[in-house]
C-alpha positions in Angstrom: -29.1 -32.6 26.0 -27.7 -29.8 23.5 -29.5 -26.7 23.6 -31.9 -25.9 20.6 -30.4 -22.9 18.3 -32.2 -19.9 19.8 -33.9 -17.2 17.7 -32.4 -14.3 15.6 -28.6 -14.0 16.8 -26.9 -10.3 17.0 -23.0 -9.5 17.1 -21.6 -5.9 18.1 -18.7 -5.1 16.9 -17.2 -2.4 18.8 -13.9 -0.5 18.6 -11.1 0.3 21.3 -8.1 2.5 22.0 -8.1 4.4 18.7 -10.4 4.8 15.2 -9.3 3.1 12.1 -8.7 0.2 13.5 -10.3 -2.3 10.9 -13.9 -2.8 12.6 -15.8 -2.7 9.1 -13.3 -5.5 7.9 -13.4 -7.4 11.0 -17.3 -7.2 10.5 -17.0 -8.4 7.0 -14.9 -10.9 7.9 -16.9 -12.6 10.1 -20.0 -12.3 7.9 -18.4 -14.0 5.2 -17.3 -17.0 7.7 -20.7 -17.1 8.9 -22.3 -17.3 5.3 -19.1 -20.1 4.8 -21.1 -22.4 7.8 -24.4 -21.6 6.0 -26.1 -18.8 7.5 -27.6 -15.6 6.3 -25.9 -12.5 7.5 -26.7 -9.2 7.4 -24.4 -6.4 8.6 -25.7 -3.2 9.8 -23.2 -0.1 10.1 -23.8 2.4 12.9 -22.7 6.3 12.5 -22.7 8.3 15.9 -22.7 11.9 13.6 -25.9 14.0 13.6 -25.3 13.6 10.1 -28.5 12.3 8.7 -26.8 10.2 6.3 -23.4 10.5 4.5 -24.5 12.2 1.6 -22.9 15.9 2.8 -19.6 14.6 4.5 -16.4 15.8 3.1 -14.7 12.6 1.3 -11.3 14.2 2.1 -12.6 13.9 6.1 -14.8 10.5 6.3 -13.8 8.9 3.3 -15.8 7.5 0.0 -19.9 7.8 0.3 -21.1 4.9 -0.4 -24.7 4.5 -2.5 -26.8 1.6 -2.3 -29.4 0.5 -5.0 -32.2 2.6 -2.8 -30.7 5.5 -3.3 -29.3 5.6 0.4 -25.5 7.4 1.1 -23.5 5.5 3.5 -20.6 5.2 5.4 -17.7 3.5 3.2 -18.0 0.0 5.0 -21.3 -0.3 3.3 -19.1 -1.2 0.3 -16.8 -3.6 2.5 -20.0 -5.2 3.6 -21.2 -5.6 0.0 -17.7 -6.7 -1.4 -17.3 -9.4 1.0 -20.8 -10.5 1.7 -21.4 -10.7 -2.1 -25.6 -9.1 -2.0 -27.2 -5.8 -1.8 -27.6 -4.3 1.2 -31.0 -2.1 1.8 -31.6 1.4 3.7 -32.3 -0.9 7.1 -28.9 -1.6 7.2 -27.5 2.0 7.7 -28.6 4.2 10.9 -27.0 7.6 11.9 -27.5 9.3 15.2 -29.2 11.9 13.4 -31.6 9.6 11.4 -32.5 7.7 15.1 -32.8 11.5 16.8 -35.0 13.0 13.8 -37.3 10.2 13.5 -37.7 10.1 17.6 -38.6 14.5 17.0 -40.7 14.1 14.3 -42.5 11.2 16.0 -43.1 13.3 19.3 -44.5 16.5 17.2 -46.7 14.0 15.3 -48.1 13.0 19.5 -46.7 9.4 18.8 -45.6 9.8 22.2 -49.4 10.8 23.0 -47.7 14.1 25.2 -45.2 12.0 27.6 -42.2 12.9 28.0 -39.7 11.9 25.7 -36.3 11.3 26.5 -32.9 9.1 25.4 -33.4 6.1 27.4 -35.6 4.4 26.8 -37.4 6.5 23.7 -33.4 6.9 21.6 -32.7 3.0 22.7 -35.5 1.7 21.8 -35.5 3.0 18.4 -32.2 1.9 18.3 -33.0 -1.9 19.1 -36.8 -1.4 16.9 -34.6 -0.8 13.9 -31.9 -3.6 14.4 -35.1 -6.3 14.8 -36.5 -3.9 11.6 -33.1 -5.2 9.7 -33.1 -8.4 10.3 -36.6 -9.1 9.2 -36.3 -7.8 6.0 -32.9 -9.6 5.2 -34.4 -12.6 6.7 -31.2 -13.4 8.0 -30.3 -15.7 10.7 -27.5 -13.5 12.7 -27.1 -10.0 11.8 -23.8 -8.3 12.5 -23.5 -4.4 14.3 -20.4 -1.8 13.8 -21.0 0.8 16.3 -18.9 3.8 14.7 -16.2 5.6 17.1 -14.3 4.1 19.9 -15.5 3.0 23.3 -15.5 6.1 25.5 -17.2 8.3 22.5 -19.5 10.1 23.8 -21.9 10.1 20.9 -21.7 6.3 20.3 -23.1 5.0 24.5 -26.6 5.2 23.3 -26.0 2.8 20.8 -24.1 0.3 23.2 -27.1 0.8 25.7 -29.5 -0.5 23.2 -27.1 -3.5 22.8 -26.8 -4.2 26.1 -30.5 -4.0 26.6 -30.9 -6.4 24.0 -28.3 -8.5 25.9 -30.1 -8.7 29.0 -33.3 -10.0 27.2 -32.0 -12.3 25.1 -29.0 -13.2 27.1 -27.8 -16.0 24.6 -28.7 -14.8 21.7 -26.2 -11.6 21.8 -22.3 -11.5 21.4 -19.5 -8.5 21.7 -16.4 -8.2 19.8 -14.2 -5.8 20.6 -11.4 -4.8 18.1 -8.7 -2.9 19.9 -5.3 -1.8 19.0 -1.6 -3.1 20.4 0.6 -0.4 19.7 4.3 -1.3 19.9 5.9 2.3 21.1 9.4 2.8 19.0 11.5 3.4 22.1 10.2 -0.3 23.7 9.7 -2.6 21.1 7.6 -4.1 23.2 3.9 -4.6 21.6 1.7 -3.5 24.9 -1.7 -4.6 26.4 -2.5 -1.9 28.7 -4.1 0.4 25.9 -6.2 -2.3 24.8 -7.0 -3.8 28.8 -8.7 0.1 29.4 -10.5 0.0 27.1 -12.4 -3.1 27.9 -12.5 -2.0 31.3 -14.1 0.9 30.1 -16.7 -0.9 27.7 -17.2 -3.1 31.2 -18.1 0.3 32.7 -20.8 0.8 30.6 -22.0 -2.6 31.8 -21.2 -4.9 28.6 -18.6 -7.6 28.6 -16.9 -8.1 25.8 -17.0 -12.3 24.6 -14.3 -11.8 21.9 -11.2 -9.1 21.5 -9.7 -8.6 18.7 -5.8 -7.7 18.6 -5.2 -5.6 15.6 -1.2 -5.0 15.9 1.9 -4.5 13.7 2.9 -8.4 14.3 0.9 -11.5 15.4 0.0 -11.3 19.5 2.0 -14.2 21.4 0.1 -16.4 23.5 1.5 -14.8 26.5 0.1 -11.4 25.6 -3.2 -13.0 24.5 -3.3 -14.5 28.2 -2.5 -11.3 29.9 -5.7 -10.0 28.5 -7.7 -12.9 29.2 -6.9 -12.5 32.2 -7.1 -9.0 32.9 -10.6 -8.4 31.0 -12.3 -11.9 31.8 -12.2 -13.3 28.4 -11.0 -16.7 27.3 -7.9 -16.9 26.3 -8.8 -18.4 23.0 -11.2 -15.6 22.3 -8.7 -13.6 21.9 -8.3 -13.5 18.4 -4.6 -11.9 16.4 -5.1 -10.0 13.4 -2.0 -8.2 12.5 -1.5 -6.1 9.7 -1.0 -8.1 6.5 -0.7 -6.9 2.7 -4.2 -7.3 1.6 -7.9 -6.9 3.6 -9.3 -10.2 1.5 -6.5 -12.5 4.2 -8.5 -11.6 7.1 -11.5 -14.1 6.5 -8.6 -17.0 6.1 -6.3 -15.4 9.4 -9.3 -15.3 11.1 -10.3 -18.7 10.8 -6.8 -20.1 11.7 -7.6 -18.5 15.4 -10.9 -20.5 15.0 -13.2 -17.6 15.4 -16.3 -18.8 13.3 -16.5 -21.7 15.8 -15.8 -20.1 18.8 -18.9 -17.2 17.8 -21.0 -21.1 16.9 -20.7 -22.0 20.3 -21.0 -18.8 22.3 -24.1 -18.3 20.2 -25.0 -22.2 20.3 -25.3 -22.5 16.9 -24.2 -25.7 14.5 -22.1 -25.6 11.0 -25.0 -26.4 8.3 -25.5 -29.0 6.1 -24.6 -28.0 2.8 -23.0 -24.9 4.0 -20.5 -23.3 1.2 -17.6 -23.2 3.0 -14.5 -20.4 1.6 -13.9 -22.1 -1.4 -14.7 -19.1 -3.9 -12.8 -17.0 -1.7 -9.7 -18.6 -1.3 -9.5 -19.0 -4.9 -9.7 -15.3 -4.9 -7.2 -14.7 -2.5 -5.1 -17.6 -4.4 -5.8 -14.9 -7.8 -4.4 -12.0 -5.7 -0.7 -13.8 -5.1 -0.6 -15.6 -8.0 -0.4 -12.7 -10.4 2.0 -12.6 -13.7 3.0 -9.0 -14.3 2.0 -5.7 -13.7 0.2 -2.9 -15.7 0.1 0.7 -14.3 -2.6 2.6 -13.6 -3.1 6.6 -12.7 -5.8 7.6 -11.1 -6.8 11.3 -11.8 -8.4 12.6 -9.1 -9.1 15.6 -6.3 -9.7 14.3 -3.2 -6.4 13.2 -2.6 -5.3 16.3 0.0 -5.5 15.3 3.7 -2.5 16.9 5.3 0.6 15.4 4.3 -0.9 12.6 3.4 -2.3 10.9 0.6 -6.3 10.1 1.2 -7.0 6.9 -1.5 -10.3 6.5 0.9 -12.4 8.9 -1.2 -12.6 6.8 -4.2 -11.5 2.9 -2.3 -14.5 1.3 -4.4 -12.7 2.4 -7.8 -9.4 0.8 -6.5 -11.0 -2.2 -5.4 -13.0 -2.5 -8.7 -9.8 -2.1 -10.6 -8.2 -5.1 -8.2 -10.9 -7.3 -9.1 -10.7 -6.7 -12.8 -6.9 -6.9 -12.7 -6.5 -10.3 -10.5 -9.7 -11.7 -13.4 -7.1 -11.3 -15.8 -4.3 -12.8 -14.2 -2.7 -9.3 -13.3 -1.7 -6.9 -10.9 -2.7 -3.2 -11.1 -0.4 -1.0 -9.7 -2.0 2.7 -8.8 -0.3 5.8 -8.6 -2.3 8.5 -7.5 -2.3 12.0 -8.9 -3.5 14.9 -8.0 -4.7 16.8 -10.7 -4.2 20.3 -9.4 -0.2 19.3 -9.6 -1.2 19.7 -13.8 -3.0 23.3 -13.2 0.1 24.9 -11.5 2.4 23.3 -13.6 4.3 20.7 -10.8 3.1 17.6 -13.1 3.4 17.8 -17.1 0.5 16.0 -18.6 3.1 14.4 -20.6 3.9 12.0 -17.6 0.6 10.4 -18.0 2.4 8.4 -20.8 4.5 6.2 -18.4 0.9 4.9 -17.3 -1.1 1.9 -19.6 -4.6 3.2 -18.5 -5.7 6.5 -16.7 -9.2 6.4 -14.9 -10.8 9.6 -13.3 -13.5 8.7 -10.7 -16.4 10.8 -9.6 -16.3 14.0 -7.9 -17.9 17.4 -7.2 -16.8 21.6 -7.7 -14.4 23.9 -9.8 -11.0 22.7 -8.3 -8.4 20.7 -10.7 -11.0 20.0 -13.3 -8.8 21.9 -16.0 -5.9 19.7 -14.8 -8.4 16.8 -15.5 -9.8 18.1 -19.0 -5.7 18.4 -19.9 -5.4 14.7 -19.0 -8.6 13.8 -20.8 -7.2 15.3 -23.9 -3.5 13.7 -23.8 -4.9 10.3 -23.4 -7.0 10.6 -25.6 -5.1 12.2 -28.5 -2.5 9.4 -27.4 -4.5 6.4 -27.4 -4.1 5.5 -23.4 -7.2 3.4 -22.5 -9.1 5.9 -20.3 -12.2 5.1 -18.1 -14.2 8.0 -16.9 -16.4 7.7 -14.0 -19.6 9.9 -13.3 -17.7 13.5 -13.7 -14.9 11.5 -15.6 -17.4 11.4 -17.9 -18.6 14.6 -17.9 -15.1 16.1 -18.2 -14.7 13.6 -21.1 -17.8 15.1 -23.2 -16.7 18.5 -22.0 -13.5 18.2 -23.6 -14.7 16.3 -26.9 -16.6 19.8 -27.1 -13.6 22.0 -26.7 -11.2 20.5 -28.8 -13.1 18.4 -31.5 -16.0 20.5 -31.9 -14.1 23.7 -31.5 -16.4 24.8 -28.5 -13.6 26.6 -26.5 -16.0 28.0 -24.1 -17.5 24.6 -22.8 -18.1 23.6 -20.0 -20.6 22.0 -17.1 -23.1 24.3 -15.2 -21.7 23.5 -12.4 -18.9 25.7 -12.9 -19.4 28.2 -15.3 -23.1 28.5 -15.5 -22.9 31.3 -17.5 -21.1 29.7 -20.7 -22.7 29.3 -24.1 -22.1 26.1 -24.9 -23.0 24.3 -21.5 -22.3 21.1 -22.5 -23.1 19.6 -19.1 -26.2 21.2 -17.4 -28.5 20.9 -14.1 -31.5 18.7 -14.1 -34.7 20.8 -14.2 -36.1 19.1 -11.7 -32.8 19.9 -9.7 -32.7 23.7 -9.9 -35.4 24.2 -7.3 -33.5 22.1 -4.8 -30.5 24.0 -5.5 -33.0 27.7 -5.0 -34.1 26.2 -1.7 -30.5 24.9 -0.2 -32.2 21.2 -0.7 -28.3 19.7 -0.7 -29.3 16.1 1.2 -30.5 13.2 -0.4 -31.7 15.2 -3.4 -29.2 14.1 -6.0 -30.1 11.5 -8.8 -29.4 8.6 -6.5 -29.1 4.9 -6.3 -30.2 2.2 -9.4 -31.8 3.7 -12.7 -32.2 1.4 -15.9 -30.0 1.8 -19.1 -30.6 0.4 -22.6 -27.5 -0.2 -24.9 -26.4 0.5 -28.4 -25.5 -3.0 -29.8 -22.0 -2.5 -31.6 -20.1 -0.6 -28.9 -17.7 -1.5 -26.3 -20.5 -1.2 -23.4 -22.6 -3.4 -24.8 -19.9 -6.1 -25.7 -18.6 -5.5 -21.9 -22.0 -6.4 -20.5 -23.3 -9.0 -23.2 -26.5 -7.7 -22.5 -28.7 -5.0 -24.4 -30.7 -3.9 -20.5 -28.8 -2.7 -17.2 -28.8 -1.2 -13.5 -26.5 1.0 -12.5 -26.0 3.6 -9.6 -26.5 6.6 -9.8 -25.1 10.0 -7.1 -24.6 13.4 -9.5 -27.5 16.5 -10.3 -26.0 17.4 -14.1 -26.7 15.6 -17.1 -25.2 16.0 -20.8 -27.6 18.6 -22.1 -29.7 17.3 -25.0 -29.5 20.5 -27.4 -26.0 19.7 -28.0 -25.9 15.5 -28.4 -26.4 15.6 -32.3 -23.3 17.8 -32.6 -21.4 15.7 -30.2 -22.3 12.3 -32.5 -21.9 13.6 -35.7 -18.2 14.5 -34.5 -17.6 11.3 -33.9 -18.9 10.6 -29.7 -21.2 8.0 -29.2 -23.4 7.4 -26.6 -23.8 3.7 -26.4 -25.7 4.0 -22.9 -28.9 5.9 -22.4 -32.3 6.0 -20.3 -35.1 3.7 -21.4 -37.1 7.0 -22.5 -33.7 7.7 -24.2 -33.9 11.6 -22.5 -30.6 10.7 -20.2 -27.0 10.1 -21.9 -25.4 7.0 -19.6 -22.4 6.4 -21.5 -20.1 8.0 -23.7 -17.4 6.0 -25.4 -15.1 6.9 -29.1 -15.0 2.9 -31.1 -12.6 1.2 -31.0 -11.8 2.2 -34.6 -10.5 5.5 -33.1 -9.5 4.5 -30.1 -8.5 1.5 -28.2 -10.3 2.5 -24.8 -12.1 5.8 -24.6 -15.6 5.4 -22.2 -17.2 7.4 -19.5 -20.4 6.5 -17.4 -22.8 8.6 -15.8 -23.3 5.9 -13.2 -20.6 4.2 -10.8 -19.9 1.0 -11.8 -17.8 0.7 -9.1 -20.6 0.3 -6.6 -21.4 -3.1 -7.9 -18.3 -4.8 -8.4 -17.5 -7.9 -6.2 -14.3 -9.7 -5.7 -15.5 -12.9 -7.2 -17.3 -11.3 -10.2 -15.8 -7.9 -11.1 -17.1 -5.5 -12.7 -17.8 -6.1 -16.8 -16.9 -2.4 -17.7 -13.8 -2.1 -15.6 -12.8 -5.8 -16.8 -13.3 -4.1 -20.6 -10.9 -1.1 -19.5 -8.6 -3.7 -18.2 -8.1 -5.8 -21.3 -7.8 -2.8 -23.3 -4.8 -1.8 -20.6 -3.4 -4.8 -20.8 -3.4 -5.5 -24.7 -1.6 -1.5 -24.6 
C-alpha cells in the first residue's frame, strides 16, 4: 500500500562552489511549481551576517533591502519570493545569525535558560529549527522552502545546516536537500567541469547531510554524461540532477525546471500527490509568453546612486524598480529597455542633462545621503521643463518637491534636512519623532517602515491609476515634506494627490496632466508590491504615459 502524505514537508536549498549562483530563484522556482500541484508554500530566507536584519547593509555591497508589510528589512530574495509566489510574506519568514544569536542572549540574561549553560548546539539549533516550525504555522503551509545564505564550507552558515540535519534525522521523510552548485567551463578547456561542483557535495556530506537533488547552474545545458558523473560520484540519482543554464530571463526557470521533471521528482522523494484542482502554470506561462511576445521598445533611464561597485555596474540595489517596470512594460505589450545612469556623471560634468532627452521616461528610485542628488535635482528639472514622463520613488519624490521649490517657487536655498539641515526653506525635514533616534545613534529598524494607509484626491493621476479612493503602501525613509511650506507648494501649481488618513503626511506629489503628461513622486515604494501577473497600477500609469510620448 502507498504511504500516507506525512506532516509538514521542509526543503533546504543550499549553495556550492561559489555565491551568486541563483539559490533565491531556484527557491522561487520550486515554490511556484509546488503551488502549480496545489500546495501552500512558504519560503523562508536564511542570512549567516550578525547583521540583525538588512536594514543597515550597504546596497552597493548586498544588494536592494527588501521591506515587507510588517515593517521588516530583508535580504533581496524576499522580493523574488514575493514576485514569484504571488502573497505577502511575514517577519517569520526572514532569520539572521544575529536575530537567532540575540534572541538566544537576551533569553539567557532573562534566566530562560534557568542558569545552565548555554551554548550553540543544541541552544543556537534549536532556535533555529523552533523558528522554521514557528513559520510554517503561521503560513499554514504544507511544505515550506529554506535558502541557507553563503556557500557550503561558510563558516557562519554550519549552524544553520545542523539544525537541518537534525530535523532530518527526526523526521527522516519529511526533509529534502537541494544543492545548487556551479559548472564553470575554464576558457583555456572548453570543457564545462564537475569536479568543483563533486567537492562541494562531498563537503556538505562532511557535515553529515546528503544532498537528494543538485542543481547544475552552467553557461550551457549539462549533458547526460556530466549529469551521470555526479550521480555517481555524490550518490544522487541521475535524474535528480537537474540543468539550469543561464537563459535571458529569471521568469523561464519555473518552465526549464519542470522539463527536468523536478516538481515530481521533490512529490515522490517527499511522498506527496499532485492535487485535485491544483492551478497548474497557466498564469505564468502566459506571462512568460507576454515577455517574448513583445511589439517595440520604449527607453527608460534610471537615475540613480548606487550604481558604483568596482568596474562594474550594480542594478541589484534597486532590482524591484526594474522588475516593476518589466511587469508594467510586458502589461502593455512592450519592452522596457533600461539604461542606467549614474547621476554623479551630471555633477562633474561627464553626462549633459541634455542626454536625458534620447530617453521616453526617466524614473529615480529610493536612496539615502548627500552624494549625486544635485545631478538628480538637474534631471528632475530637465524632464520636467521637457515634458518626459518622470516617476519619482521615495527620495525621487523628495528631490522632485525639492526642486519644484527651487525653481518654481524661487526658493534657491531648498533643500531636505538631510543634507543641509541648516537651510531656510527646508523643504524636506526629519520626523519629530525621528530626531531622538538620530541623538541616540537609533539607525536599525527605526525608520517609517513597512504598510501605512493613504487616502486619494479624486481627479489626479494616482487616483485614476488605482481606481480606488483608499491604499497600502510601503514605507522605509525618516523625512517627510514639511507641512509649513505645502500651501506654497499647491498654490504654485504641485499637488499632493496622496496623503495620510489624518492628512499630516504628504504621500504623493504629481503636476496634472494639464501641465504635464507624467510628473509623480511617492513617498512609499510601490515597487515592493508589484507582481508579474498584476503589475503595479502606478508604474503601469508611468508606462502609458511613456509609451503614448
Amino acid at each position: 500500500m502507498p504511504k500516507k502524505e506525512s506532516k509538514h514537508k521542509y526543503i533546504f536549498v543550499i549553495g556550492g562552489v561559489m555565491s551568486g549562483v541563483g539559490k533565491g530563484i531556484t527557491t522561487s522556482s520550486i515554490g511556484r511549481i509546488l503551488q502549480s500541484k496545489g500546495y501552500k508554500v512558504n519560503p523562508i530566507k536564511i542570512d549567516p551576517y550578525l547583521n540583525v536584519d538588512a536594514g543597515t547593509m550597504n546596497p552597493t555591497e548586498h544588494g536592494e533591502v527588501f521591506v515587507l508589510d510588517s515593517g521588516m528589512e530583508c535580504d533581496q530574495d524576499m522580493g523574488n519570493y514575493e514576485r514569484f509566489l504571488e502573497y505577502d510574506l511575514g517577519n517569520e519568514d526572514y532569520m539572521t545569525s544575529g536575530m537567532i544569536y540575540k534572541h538566544v542572549i537576551e533569553k539567557e540574561r532573562a534566566l530562560g535558560y534557568r542558569g545552565r549553560c548555554v551554548e550553540a548546539i543544541p541552544d543556537i539549533t534549536n532556535e533555529i529549527a523552533n523558528r522554521f516550525k514557528k513559520s510554517a504555522e503561521k503560513s499554514g503551509s504544507d511544505i515550506t522552502i529554506v535558502e541557507i545564505g553563503g556557500t557550503v564550507g561558510d563558516y557562519q552558515n554550519i549552524l544553520f545546516i545542523e539544525a537541518a540535519r537534525s530535523m532530518k534525522i527526526k523526521n527522516p521523510d519529511s526533509v529534502l536537500f537541494i544543492m545548487v552548485s556551479y559548472l564553470p567551463v575554464p576558457g583555456t578547456l572548453g570543457e564545462m567541469k564537475t569536479r568543483p561542483t563533486q567537492n562541494a557535495i562531498h563537503q556538505l556530506n562532511s557535515y553529515g547531510v546528503q544532498a537528494d537533488l543538485v542543481v547544475a547552474r552552467g553557461v550551457a545545458p549539462l549533458d547526460h554524461r556530466r549529469k551521470e558523473k555526479i550521480a555517481m560520484s555524490c550518490a544522487v540519482r541521475s535524474d535528480a540532477v537537474i540543468s539550469a543554464p543561464d537563459i535571458e530571463s529569471v521568469y523561464d526557470v519555473p518552465l526549464n525546471f519542470e522539463r527536468d521533471n523536478i516538481g515530481e521528482l521533490i512529490m515522490e522523494m517527499l511522498n506527496l500527490k499532485k492535487r485535485k484542482g491544483a492551478p497548474g502554470l497557466k498564469d505564468w506561462q502566459s506571462f512568460v509568453k507576454k515577455t517574448k511576445s513583445y511589439k517595440g521598445e520604449v527607453k527608460i533611464a534610471v537615475l540613480g546612486k548606487y550604481f558604483d561597485s568596482g568596474d562594474f555596474v550594480f542594478s541589484d540595489a534597486y532590482v524591484s524598480v526594474i522588475e516593476a517596470i518589466k511587469y508594467s512594460a510586458y502589461h502593455l505589450g512592450k519592452k522596457a529597455k533600461l539604461t542606467w545612469l549614474n547621476s554623479k556623471d551630471i555633477e562633474s560634468g561627464k553626462m549633459k542633462v541634455e542626454e536625458l532627452l534620447n530617453y521616453d521616461g526617466v524614473v529615480v528610485p529610493g536612496g539615502f545621503g548627500e552624494t549625486g542628488i544635485e545631478g538628480i535635482i538637474s534631471g528632475i528639472k530637465y524632464v520636467r521643463e521637457n515634458k518626459i514622463p518622470y516617476f519619482g520613488l521615495c527620495y525621487g519624490m523628495q528631490l522632485l518637491v525639492i526642486e519644484y521649490a527651487r525653481n518654481v517657487l524661487g526658493f534657491k536655498d531648498a533643500n531636505t534636512a538631510e543634507i543641509n539641515p541648516e537651510s531656510k526653506h527646508l523643504i524636506i525635514d526629519i520626523m519629530a519623532d525621528q530626531k531622538k533616534k538620530l541623538v541616540d545613534g537609533n539607525y536599525g529598524g527605526s525608520m517609517r517602515l513597512g504598510a501605512y494607509k493613504a487616502v486619494l484626491k479624486e481627479g489626479t493621476i494616482a487616483s485614476e491609476a488605482y481606481g480606488e479612493k483608499n491604499i497600502s503602501e510601503r514605507h522605509r525613509h525618516r523625512y517627510e515634506v514639511n507641512p509649513k511650506f505645502i500651501e506654497q507648494l499647491t498654490k504654485k501649481g504641485l499637488v499632493f494627490s496622496g496623503t495620510s488618513p489624518d492628512n499630516r503626511l504628504m504621500e504623493i506629489a504629481e503636476l496634472p496632466k494639464s501641465k504635464h503628461p507624467f510628473f509623480l513622486g511617492t513617498q512609499f515604494h510601490p515597487e515592493f508590491k508589484a507582481r508579474p501577473t498584476s503589475p503595479h497600477p502606478l508604474f503601469t500609469a508611468f508606462m502609458k504615459a511613456v509609451i503614448k510620448k
